[in-house]
Backbone bond lengths (Angstrom), bond angles and torsions (degrees), N, CA, C in turn:
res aa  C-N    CA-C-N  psi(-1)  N-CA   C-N-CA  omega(-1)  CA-C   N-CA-C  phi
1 X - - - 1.450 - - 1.525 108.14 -
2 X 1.041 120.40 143.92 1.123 129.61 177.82 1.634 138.98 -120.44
3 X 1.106 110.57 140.97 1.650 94.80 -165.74 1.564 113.97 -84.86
4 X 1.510 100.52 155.47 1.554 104.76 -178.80 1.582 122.91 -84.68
5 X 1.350 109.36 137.36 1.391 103.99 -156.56 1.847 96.62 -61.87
6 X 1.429 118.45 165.33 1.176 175.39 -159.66 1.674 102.86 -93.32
7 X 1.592 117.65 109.23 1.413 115.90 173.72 0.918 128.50 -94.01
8 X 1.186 162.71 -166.02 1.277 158.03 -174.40 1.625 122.84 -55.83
9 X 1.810 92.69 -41.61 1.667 92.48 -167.39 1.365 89.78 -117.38
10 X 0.903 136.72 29.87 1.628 142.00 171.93 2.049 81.51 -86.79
11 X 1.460 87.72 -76.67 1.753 110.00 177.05 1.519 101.47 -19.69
12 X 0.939 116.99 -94.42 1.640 129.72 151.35 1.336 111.17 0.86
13 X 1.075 142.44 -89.05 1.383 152.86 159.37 1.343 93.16 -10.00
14 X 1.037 128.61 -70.03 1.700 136.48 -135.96 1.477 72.39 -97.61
15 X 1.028 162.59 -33.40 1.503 146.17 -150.66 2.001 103.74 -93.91
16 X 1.722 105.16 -30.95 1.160 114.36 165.50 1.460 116.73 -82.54
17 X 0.901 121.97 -62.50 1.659 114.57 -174.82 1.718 94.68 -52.42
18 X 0.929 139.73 -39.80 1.991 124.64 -176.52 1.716 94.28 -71.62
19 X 1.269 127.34 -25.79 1.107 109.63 -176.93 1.972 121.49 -83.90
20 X 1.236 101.35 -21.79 1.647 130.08 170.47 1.563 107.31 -57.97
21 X 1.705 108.70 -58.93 1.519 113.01 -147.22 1.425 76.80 -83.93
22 X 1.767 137.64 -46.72 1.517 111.68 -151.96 1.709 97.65 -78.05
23 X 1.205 120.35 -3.76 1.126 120.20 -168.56 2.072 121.13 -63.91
24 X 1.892 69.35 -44.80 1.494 101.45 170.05 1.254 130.19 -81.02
25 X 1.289 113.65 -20.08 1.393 125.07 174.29 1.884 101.76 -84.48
26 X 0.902 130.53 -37.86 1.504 141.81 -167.57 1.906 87.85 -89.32
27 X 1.002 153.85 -3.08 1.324 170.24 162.27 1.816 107.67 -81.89
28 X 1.342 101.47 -54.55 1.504 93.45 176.72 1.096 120.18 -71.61
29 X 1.695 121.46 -12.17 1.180 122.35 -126.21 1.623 157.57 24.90
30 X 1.256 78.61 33.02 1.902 100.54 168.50 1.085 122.75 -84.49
31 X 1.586 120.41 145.90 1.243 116.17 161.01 1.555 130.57 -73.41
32 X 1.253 106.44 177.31 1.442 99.71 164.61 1.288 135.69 -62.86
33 X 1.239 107.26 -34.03 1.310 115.86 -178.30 1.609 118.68 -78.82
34 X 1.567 111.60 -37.08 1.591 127.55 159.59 1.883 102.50 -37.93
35 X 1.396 90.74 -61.56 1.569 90.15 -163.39 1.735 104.54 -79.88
36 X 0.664 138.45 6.03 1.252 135.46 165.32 1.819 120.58 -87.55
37 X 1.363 89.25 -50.17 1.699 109.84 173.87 1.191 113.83 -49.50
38 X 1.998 112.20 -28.44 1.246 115.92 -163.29 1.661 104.06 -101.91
39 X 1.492 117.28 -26.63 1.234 112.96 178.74 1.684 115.18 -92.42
40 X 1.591 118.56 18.05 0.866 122.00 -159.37 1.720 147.95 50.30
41 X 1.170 108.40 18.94 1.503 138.45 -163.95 1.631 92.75 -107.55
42 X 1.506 95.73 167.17 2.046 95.10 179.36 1.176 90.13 -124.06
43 X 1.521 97.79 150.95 1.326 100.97 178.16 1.053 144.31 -128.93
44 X 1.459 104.90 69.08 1.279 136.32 123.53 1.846 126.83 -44.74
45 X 1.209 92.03 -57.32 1.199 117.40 -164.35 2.268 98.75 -67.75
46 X 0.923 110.98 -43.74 1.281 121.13 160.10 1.343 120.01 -75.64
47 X 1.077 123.68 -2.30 1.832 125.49 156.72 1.258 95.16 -104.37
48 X 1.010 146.72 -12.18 1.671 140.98 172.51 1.502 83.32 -78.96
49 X 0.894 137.19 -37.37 2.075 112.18 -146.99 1.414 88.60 -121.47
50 X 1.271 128.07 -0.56 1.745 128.17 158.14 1.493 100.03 -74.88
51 X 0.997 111.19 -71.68 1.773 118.69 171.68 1.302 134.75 -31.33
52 X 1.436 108.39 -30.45 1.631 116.97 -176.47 1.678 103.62 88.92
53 X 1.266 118.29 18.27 1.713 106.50 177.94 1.331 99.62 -92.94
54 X 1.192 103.18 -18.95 1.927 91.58 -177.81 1.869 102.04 -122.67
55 X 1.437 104.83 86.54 1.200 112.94 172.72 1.689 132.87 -70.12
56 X 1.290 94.54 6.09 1.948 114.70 -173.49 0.881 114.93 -136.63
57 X 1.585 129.76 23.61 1.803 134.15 -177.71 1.615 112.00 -23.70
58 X 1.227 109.29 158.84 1.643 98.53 -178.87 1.687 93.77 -105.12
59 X 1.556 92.26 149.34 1.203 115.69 174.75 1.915 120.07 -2.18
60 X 1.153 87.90 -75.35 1.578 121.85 -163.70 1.539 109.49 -64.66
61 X 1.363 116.89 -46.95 1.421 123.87 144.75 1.688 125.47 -47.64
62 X 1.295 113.93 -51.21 1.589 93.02 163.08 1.582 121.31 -86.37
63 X 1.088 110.92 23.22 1.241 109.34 170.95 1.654 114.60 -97.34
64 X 1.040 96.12 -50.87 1.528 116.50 167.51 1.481 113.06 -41.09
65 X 1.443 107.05 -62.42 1.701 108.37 164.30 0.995 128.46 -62.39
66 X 1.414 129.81 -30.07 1.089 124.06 148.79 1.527 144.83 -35.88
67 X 2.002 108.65 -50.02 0.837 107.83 -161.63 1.763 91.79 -85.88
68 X 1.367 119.94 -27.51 1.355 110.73 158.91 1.352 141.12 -42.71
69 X 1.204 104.38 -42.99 1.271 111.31 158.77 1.977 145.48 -68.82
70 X 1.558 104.53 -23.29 1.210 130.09 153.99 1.711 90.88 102.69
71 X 1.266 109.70 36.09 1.374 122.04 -177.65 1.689 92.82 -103.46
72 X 1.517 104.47 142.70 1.074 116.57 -171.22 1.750 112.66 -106.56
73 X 1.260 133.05 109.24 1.737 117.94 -160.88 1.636 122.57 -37.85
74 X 1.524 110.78 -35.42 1.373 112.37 172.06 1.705 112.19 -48.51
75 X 1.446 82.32 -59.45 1.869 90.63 -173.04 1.857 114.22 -38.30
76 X 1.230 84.60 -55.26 1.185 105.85 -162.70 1.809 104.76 -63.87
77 X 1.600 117.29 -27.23 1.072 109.02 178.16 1.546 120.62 -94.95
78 X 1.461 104.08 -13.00 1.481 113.50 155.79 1.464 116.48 -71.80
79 X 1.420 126.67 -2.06 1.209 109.78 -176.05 1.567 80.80 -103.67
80 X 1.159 154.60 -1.86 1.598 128.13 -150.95 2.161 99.07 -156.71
81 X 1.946 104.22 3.53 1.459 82.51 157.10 1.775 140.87 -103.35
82 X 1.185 96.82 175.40 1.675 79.54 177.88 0.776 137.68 -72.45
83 X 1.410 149.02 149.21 1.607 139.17 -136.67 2.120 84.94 -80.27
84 X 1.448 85.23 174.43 1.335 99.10 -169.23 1.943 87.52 -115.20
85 X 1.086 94.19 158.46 1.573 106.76 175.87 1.492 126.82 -50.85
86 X 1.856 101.28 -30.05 1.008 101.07 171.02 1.643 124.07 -81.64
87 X 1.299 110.68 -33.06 1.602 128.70 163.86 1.338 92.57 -51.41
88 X 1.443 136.57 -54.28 2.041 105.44 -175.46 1.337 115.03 -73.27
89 X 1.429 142.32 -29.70 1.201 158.24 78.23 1.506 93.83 65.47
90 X 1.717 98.98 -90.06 1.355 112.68 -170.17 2.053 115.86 -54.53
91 X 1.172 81.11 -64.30 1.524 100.21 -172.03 1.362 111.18 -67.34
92 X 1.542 123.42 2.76 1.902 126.87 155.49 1.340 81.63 88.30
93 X 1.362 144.55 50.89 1.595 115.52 152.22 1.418 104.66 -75.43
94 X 1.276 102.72 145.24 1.433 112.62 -167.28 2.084 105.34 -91.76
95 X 1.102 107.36 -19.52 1.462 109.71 153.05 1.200 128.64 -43.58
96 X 1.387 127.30 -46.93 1.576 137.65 -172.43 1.573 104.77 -92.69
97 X 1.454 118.12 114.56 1.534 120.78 171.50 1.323 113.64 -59.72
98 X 1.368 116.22 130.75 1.538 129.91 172.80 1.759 96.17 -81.95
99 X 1.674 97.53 113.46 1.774 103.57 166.84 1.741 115.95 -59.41
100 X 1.272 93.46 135.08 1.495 96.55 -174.20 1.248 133.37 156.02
């Protein structure tokens, strides 16, 4: 089975959350391998999702890094979801119709 490719802001997504967690990991000053050892994950698998090769981590894995990191899941998903309608709304994208 095979997976379905990856759209732009999926891409995106996954390009922010690797940019968040190494952000945070380079913040603790840990390595990769520290923080991996510690969330039980290999790390590999945490240089894949530092990198952007793994743009769809599973759940349980960013949780894990997370809680290693002292990142909280909200935070972390406010830093990396897609704007909401009202956020384009706000900021005048001219894509989203203003009701009225």
């Amino acid at each position: 089975m095979s997976r379905r490719r990856l759209d732009s802001a999926a891409l995106r997504r996954g390009q922010l959350l690797a940019s968040r967690l190494t952000q945070a990991r380079r913040a603790s000053g840990r390595s990769a391998e520290a923080v991996a050892r510690s969330a039980g994950i290999s790390v590999d698998t945490v240089r894949s999702i530092e990198k952007g090769r793994t743009a769809t981590p599973e759940f349980f894995t960013v949780a894990a890094l997370a809680t290693e990191l002292g990142l909280s899941l909200d935070e972390l998903y406010a830093d990396v979801r897609p704007p909401s309608r009202s956020d384009l709304q706000a900021a005048g994208d001219p894509s989203v119709g203003n009701p009225g």
